[in-house]
C-alpha positions as CSV (number, residue, x, y, z in Angstrom):
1,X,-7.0,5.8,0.7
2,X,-10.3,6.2,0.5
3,X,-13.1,7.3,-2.4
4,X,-13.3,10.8,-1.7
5,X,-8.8,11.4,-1.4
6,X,-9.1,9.4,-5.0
7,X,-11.9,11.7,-6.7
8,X,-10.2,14.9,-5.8
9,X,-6.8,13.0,-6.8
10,X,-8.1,13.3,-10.1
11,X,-10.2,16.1,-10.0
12,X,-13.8,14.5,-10.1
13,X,-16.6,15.9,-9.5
14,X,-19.7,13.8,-9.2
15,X,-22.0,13.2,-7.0
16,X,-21.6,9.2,-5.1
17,X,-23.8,7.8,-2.4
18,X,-22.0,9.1,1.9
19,X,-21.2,5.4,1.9
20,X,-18.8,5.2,-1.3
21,X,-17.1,8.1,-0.3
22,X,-15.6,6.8,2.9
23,X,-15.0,3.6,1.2
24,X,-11.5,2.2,1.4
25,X,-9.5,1.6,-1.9
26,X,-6.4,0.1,-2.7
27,X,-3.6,3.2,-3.3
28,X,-2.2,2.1,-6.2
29,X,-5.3,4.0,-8.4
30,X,-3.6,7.0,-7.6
31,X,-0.7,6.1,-10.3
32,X,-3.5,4.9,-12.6
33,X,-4.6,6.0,-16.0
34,X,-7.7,7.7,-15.9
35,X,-10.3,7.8,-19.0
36,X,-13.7,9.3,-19.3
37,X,-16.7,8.4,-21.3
38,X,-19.7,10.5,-20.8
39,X,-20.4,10.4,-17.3
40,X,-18.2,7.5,-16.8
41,X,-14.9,6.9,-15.4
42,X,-11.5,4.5,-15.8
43,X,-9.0,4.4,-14.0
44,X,-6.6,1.2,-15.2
45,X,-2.8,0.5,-13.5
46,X,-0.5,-2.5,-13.8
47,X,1.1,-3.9,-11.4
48,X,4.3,-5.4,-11.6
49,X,3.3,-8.4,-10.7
50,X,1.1,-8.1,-14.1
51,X,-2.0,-7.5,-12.3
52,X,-4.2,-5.3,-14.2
53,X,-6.7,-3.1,-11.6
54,X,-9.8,-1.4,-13.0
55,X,-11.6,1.0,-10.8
56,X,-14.8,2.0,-12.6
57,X,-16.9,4.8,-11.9
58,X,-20.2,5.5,-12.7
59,X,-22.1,7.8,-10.9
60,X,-25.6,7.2,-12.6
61,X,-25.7,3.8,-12.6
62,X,-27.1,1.1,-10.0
63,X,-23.6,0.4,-9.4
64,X,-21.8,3.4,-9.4
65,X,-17.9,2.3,-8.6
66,X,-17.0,-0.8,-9.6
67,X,-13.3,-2.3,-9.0
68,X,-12.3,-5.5,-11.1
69,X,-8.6,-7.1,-11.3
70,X,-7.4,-9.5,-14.4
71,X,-4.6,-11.8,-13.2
72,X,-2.0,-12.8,-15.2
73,X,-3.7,-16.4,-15.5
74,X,-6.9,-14.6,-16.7
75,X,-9.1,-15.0,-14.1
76,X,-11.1,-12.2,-13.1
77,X,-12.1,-10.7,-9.6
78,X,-13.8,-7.7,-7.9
79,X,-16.5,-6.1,-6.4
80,X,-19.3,-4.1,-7.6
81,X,-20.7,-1.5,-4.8
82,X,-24.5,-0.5,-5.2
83,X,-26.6,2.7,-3.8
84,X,-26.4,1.5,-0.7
85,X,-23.6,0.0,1.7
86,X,-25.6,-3.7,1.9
87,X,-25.7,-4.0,-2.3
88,X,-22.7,-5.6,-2.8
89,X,-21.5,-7.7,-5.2
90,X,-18.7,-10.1,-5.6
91,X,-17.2,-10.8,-9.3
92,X,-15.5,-13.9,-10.0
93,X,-14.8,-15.2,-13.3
94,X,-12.0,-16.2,-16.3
């Protein structure tokens, strides 16, 4: 599944670099909750394996969709994608 299927999924409209859009995503988001904030987006699902996924969205920001995943131990992991398709940033963390 990529960005764009997931944005009209849940009826989104904002605007998110060509890149972004084609990006691929896990499909599980689409039986996620979503939340909104301003201009900002949630979209949270549990897994049954007790993974918690976090897709964030933020079109205005540096890093506008963000994608972080708690295991059950804690630890943290994800990826943050910039403007452009080379700003990418890994997230690793308890």
């Amino acid at each position: 599944m990529i960005l764009r299927d997931l944005l009209k999924h849940f009826d989104i409209e904002e605007s998110f670099p060509d890149y972004l859009l084609e990006q691929s995503f896990n499909k599980v988001f689409l039986d996620g909750e979503l939340s909104k904030s301003d201009n900002n987006y949630k979209i949270v699902v549990k897994t049954r394996q007790d993974v918690i996924h976090q897709l964030f969205l933020k079109p205005d920001e540096d890093y506008p969709v963000i994608v972080l995943s708690e295991l059950p131990s804690g630890l943290l992991n994800g990826m943050k994608f910039g403007l452009t398709e080379d700003d990418v940033a890994y997230i690793n963390g308890l």
